[in-house]
C-alpha positions in Angstrom: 61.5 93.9 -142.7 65.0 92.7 -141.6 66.0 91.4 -138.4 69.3 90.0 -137.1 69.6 87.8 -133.7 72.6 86.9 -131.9 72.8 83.6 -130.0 69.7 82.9 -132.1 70.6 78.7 -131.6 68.9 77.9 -128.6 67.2 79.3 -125.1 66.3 83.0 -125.1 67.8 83.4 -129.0 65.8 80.6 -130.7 62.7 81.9 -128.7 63.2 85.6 -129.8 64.2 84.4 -133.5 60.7 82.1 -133.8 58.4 85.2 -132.3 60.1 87.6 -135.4 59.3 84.9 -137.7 55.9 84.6 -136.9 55.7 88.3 -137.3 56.8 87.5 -141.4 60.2 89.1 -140.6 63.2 88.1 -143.0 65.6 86.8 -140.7 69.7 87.0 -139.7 70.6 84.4 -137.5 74.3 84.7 -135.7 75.5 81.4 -133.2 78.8 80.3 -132.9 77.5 77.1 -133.8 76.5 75.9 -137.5 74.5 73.0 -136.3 72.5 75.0 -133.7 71.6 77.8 -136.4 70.9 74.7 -138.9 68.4 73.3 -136.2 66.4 76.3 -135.5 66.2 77.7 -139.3 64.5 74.3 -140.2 61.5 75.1 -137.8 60.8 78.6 -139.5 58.4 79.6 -142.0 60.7 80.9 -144.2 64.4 80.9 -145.1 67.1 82.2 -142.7 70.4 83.9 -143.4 73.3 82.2 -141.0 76.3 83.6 -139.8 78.8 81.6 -137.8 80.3 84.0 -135.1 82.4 84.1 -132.4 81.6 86.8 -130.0 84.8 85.9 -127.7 86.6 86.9 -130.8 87.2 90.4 -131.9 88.2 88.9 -135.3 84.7 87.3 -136.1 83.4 90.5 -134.5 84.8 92.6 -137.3 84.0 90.3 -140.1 80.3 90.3 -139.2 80.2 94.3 -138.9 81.7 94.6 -142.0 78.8 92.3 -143.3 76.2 94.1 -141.5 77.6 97.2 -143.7 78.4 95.7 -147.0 75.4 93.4 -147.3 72.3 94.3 -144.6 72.4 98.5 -144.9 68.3 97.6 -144.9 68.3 96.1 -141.1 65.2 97.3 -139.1 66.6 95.5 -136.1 69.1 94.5 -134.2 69.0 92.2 -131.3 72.0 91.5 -129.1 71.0 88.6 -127.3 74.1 86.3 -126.9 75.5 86.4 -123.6 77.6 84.4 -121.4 77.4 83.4 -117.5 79.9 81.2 -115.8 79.3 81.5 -111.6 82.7 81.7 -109.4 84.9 83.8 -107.4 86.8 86.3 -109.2 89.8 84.6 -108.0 89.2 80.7 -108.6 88.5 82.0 -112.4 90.5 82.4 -115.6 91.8 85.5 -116.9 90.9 84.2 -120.0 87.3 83.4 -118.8 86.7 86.7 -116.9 88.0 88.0 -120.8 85.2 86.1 -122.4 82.1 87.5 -120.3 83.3 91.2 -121.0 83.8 90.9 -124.9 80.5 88.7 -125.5 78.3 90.2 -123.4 79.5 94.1 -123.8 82.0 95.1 -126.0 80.2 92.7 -129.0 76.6 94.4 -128.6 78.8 97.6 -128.3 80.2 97.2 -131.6 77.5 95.7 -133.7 75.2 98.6 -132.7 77.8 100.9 -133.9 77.9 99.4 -136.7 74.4 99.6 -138.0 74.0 103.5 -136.0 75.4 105.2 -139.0 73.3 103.3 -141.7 69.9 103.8 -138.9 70.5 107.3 -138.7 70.6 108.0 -142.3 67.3 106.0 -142.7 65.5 107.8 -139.6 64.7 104.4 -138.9 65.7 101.2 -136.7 65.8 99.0 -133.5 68.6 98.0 -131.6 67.4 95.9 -128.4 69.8 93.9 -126.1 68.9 91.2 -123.5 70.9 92.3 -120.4 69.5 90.6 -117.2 68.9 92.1 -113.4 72.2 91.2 -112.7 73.2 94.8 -114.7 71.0 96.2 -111.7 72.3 94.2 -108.8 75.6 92.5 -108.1 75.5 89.5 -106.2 79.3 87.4 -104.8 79.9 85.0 -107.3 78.6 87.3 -110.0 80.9 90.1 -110.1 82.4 89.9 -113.8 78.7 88.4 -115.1 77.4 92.2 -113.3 80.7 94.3 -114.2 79.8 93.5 -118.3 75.9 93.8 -117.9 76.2 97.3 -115.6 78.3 98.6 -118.7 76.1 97.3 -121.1 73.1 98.9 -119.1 75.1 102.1 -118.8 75.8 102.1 -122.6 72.1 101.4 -123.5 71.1 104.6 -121.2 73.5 106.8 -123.4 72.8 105.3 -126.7 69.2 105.4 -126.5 69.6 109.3 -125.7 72.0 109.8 -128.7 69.7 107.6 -131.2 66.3 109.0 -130.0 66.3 112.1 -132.2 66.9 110.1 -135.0 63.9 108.1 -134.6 66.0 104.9 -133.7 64.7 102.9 -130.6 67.2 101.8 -128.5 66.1 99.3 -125.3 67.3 97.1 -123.1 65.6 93.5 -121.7 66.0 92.8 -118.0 65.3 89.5 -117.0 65.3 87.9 -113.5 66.1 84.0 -113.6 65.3 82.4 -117.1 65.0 78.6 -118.2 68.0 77.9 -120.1 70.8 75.8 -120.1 72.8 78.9 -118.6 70.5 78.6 -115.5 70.7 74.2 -115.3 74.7 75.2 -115.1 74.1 77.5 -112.1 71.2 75.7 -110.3 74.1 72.6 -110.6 77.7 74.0 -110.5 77.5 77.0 -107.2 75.5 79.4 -109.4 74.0 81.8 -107.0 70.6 80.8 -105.5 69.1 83.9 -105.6 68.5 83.0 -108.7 65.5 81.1 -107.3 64.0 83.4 -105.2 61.4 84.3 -107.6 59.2 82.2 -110.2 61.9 81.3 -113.3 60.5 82.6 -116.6 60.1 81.3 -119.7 62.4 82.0 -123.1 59.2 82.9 -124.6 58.3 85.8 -121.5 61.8 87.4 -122.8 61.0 87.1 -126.5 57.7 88.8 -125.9 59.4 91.6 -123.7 61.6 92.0 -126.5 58.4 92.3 -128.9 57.0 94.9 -126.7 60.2 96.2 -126.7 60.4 96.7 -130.5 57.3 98.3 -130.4 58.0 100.6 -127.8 61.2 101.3 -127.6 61.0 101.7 -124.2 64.5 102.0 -122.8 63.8 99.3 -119.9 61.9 96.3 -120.0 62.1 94.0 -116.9 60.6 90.2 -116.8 58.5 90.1 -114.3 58.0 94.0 -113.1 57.9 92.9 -109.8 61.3 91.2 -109.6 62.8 94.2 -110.6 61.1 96.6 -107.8 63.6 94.5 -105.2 66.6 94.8 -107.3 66.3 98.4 -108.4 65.8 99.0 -105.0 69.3 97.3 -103.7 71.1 98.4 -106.7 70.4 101.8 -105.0 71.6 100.7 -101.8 73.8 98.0 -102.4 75.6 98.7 -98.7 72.1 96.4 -97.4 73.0 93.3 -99.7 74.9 91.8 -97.9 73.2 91.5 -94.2 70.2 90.4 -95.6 72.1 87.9 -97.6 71.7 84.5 -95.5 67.9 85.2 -95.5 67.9 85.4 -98.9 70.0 82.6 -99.9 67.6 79.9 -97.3 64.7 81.3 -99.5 66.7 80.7 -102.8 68.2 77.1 -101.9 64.2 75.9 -101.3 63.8 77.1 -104.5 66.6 76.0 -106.3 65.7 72.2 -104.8 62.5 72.2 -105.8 63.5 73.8 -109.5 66.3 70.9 -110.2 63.4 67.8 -108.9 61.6 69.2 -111.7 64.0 69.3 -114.1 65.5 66.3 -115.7 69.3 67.1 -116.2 70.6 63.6 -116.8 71.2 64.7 -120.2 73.0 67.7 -119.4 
């Protein structure tokens, strides 16, 4: 069995990538880093293939479909987990930053599942799973262009998985609330929003074993916890009652966001 993970060089990706190699899977491992994918192949059990990519880039995007096609017509599954996060108001950032968050985190899972649909289909068999995030349910200020690329990526995943189901290819999505990674040390430091804190932060390994239970499941949803979720689903279908209840919210989310960075040592960040 064949399995290929994106932003496999650290936080949610390395966790994901070490719970399919204790499962004896043969591994694909795609960073935009060497040295990252260098560090977490040496703590597997077996040999790992690496593939330097780009997701920003629609170049490197193209190159790795058309190795997904030429060499790996055998993958059982596909992982999209690389994504990217920066906190701000649409207006204080970049175009070429609010650019970046729509190709990595949509239009690159987009076109890699493509890729590997036709070659699925004509096997009756595969996986595609995708780590998208609460923030594809609810849109928070500050968060707008993370939510715009995760709601589409959510909305894709709801289509797909109808399209691919006859074919006997699972198709799900993981929704996690606040995760310990180094995307979360940027927000809990730089503005990030503090509802973020709210809730108890999970662990990379709670979203690599949703994304287990995912693979066997195929369950179109997965959310990590279950009970973060019930609140956001619930605003995501009312989203006119965000914003009163907001400063509530936010004293709730500071506390936790205090006592999350006193136990966190960032001086190395």
């Amino acid at each position: 069995m064949k399995a290929l993970v994106t932003g496999a060089g650290g936080g949610i990706g390395a966790a994901i990538t070490r719970a399919l190699d204790r499962r004896g899977y043969s591994l694909i491992l795609v960073d935009r880093e060497a040295g990252a994918l260098d560090t977490i192949a040496g703590t597997l059990s077996r040999p790992a293939g690496k593939i330097v990519c780009d997701l920003a880039s629609r170049e490197d995007v193209e190159r790795l479909c058309e190795v997904l096609i030429r060499d790996h017509g055998d993958l059982d599954i596909l992982v999209n987990n690389a994504g990217i996060g920066i906190p701000g108001a649409v207006a204080d950032l970049s175009q070429d930053l609010l650019d970046r968050h729509l190709e990595i985190n949509l239009r690159a899972p987009v076109r890699l599942m493509r890729a590997v649909a036709t070659q699925m289909i004509a096997r009756k068999h595969g996986i595609m799973v995708a780590t998208v995030s609460l923030g594809g349910i609810i849109s928070l200020k500050d968060s707008a262009i993370y939510s715009a690329s995760k709601f589409g990526l959510r909305g894709f995943l709801g289509g797909f998985h109808q399209e691919m189901a006859p074919f006997g290819v699972k198709v799900s999505g993981i929704y996690p609330a606040a995760v310990d990674t180094p995307m979360l040390h940027h927000e809990a430091l730089h503005g990030g929003s503090v509802l973020n804190f709210v809730d108890k932060v999970m662990t990379p390994e709670d979203v690599a074993t949703a994304t287990l239970r995912a693979i066997d499941t195929g369950k179109l949803e997965i959310y990590v916890p279950y009970s973060a979720s019930l609140l956001s689903r619930f605003f995501g279908a009312f989203p006119w009652m965000i914003r009163p209840i907001l400063p509530f919210m936010e004293k709730i989310g500071e506390k936790g966001r205090l006592k999350f960075v006193a136990r966190k040592d960032f001086s190395t960040e």
